[in-house]
GUKETI-503498 format. One line per field, with one value per residue (C-alpha): x, y, z; residue in one letter. Coordinates in steps of 0.02 Angstrom, whole numbers, plus 32768, in hexadecimal, padded with zeros to 4 digits. Example, Ala and Ser with C-alpha at 12.3 -4.5 7.8 and 13.67 -1.06 7.14 Angstrom:
# residues 2
px: c(8267:82AC) $
py: c(7F1F:7FCB) $
pz: c(8186:8165) $
vextor: c(A:S) $
# end
This chain:
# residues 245
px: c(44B7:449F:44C7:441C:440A:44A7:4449:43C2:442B:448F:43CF:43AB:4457:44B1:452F:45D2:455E:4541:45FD:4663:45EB:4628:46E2:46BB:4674:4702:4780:471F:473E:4685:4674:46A0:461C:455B:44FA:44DE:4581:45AC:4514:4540:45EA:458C:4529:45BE:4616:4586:456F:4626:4628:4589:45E4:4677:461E:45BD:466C:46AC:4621:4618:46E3:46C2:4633:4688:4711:47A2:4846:48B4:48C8:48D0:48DA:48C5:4951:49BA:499F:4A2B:4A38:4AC7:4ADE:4AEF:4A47:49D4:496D:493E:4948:48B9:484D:4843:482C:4793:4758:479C:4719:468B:461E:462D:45A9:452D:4527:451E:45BE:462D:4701:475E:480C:4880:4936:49B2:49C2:4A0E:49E2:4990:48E0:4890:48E5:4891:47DF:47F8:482C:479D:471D:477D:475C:46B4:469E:46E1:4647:45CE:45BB:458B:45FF:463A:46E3:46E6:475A:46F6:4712:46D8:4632:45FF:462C:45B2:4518:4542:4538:447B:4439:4442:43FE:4388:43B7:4400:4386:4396:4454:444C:43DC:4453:44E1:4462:4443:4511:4536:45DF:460C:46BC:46D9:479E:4804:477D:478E:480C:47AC:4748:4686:4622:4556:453A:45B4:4572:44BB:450A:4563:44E2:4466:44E5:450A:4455:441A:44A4:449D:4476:443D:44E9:4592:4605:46DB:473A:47CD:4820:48C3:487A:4856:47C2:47CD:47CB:4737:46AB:472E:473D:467C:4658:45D3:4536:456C:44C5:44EF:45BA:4555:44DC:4558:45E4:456E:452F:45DB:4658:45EE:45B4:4683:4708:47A9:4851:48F5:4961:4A2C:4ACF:4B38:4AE3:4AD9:4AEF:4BA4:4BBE:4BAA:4C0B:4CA9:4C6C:4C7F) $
py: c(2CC0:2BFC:2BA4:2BBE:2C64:2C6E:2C0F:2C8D:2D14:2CC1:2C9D:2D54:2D6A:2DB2:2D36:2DC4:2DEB:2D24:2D0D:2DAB:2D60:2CBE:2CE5:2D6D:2CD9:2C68:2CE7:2D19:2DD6:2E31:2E0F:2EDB:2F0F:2F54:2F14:2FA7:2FAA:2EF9:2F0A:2F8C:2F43:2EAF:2F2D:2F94:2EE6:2EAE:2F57:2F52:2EAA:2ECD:2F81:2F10:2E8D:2F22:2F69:2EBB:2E9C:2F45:2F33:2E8C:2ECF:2F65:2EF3:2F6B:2F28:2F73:2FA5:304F:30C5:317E:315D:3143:31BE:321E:32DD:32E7:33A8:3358:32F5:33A5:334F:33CC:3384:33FC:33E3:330B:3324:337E:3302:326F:32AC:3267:32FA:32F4:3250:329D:3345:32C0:3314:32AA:32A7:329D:327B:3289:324A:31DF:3123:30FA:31A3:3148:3171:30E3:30D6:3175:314C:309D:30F3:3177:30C0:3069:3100:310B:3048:305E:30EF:307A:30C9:3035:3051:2FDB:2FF1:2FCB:2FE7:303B:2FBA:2F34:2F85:2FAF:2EF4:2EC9:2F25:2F0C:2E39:2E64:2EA1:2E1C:2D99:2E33:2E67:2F02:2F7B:2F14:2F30:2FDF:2FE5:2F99:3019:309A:304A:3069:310D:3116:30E7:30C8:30B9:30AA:30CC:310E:3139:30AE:3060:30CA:30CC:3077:30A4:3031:3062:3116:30F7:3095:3125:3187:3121:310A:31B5:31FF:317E:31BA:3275:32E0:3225:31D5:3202:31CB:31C9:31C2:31B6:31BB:31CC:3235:32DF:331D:33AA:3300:32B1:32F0:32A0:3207:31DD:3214:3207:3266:3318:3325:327B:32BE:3354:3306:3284:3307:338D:3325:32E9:3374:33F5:3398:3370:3382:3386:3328:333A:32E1:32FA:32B2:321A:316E:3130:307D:30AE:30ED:304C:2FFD:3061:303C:2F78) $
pz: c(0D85:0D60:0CB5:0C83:0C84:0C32:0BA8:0BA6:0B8B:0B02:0AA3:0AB1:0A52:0AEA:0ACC:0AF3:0B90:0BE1:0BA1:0C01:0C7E:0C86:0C70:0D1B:0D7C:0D4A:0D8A:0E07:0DE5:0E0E:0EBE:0EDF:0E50:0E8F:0E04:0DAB:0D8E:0D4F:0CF2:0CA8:0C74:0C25:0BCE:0B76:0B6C:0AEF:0A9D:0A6C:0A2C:09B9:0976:0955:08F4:0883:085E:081A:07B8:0777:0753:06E3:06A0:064A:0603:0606:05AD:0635:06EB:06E5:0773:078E:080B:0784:0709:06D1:06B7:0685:0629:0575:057E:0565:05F6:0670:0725:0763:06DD:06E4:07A8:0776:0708:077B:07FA:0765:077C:06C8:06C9:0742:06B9:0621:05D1:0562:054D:04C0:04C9:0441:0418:03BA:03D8:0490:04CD:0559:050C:0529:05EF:0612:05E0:062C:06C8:06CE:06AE:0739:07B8:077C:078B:084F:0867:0828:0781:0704:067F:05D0:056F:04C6:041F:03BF:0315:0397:03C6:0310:02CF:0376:033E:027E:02AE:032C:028C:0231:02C8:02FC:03A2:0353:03CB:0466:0460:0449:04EA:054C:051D:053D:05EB:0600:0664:060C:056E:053F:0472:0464:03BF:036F:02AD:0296:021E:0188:01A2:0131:0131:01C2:022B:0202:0244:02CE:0322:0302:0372:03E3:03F2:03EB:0453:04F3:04C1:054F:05B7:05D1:05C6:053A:053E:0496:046C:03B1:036E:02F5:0325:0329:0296:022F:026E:01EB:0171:01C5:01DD:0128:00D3:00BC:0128:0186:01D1:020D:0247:02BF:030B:0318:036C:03EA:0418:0401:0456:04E8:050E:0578:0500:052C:048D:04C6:048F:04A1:0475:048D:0525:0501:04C1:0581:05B9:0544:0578:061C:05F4) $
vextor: c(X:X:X:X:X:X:X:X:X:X:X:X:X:X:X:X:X:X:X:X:X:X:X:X:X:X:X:X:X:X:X:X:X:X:X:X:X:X:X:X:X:X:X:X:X:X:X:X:X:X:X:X:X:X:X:X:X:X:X:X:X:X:X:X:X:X:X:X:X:X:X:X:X:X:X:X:X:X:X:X:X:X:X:X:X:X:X:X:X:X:X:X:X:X:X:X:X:X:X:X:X:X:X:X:X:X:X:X:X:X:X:X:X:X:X:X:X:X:X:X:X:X:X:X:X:X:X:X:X:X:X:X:X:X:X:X:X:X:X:X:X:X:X:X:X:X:X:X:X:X:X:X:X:X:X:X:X:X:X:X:X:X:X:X:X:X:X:X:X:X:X:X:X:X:X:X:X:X:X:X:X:X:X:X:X:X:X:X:X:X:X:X:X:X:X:X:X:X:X:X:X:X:X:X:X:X:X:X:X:X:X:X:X:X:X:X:X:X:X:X:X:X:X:X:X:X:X:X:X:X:X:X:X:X:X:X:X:X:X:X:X:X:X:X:X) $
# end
């Protein structure tokens, strides 16, 4: 294969293909290959480069805060986090059924690790997924109401197969964040799948979105019923690591 058709491929954006090509002619290292089989090995060569590039994308896209890895995930007995049970959801069937998780917990419970971990494996499956603090998101949609591109935003979270909302009920609710969950939430419900987490529990969410009670209702009966529940216990885990230090 000459230069030019090296260029050819490249223009039909089988640049990983012309380039394992060029590096194999370089060393010389195909002569034993039938050509089904070194085309072939261009062929996976140029799928797996493409794969690679939609799971970096996908990665910076969701703009997690940490690297977090199932791999890392501890179950240790005092946590209340059931190994079999997060294997289960680790698998993500949870997305393909539209179900949501709520996990629960005081500060540096490794809350936010957990749902960070469960975006990064869906991220690596080619799941399009966004992290956000909750607080963040509201002040967001609050500001695209004002410059009108209030329903274009919530279209794109829509468009999000899973939605992260971190520390969520940190702040009090006014009547605009209100009617901003609530087309978040009925906007996702039974569509997309939605992960939580709170340090409140979440006996004490009807209290902590206030307001009129229909509105609590609706939001909290599409979420809570649709969920997967994770309390998590213990000491702080930041205070580990500390000692550790």
């Amino acid at each position: 294969m000459n230069n030019q058709t090296i260029e050819k491929l490249r223009s039909l954006r089988l640049g990983a293909m012309a380039s394992l090509h060029l590096q194999h002619v370089q060393q010389n290292s195909f002569a034993e290959m039938t050509c089904d089989e070194y085309l072939s090995l261009l062929t996976d060569h140029q799928w797996e480069d493409r794969e690679n590039a939609k799971i970096e994308r996908l990665l910076k896209q969701a703009a997690f805060r940490q690297q977090a890895s199932l791999a890392d995930i501890s179950y240790s007995g005092d946590r209340n986090l059931d190994r079999n049970m997060f294997a289960r959801l680790a698998t993500l069937d949870f997305i393909s059924r539209k179900e949501n998780i709520i996990i629960c917990g005081a500060s540096g419970t490794g809350k936010s690790y957990l749902c960070q971990a469960l975006g990064h494996q869906a991220c690596m499956m080619g799941t399009r997924t966004l992290y956000t603090v909750t607080a963040r998101i509201f002040k967001k949609l609050r500001l695209s109401k004002v410059d009108g591109t209030y329903i274009k935003e919530l279209e794109k979270l829509t468009k999000v197969e899973l939605l992260i909302l971190d520390d969520f009920g940190l702040q009090a609710f006014d009547n605009q964040d209100r009617e901003t969950l609530m087309d978040i939430i009925d906007d996702r419900h039974a569509n997309r799948s939605t992960i939580i987490s709170s340090q409140i529990p979440v006996s004490a969410w009807y209290e902590v979105i206030g307001g009129e009670g229909t509105i609590a209702d609706a939001i909290l009966d599409r979420i809570v019923n649709s969920s997967h529940r994770i309390d998590l216990k213990g000491q702080s885990l930041r205070k580990g690591i500390l000692k550790q230090e």
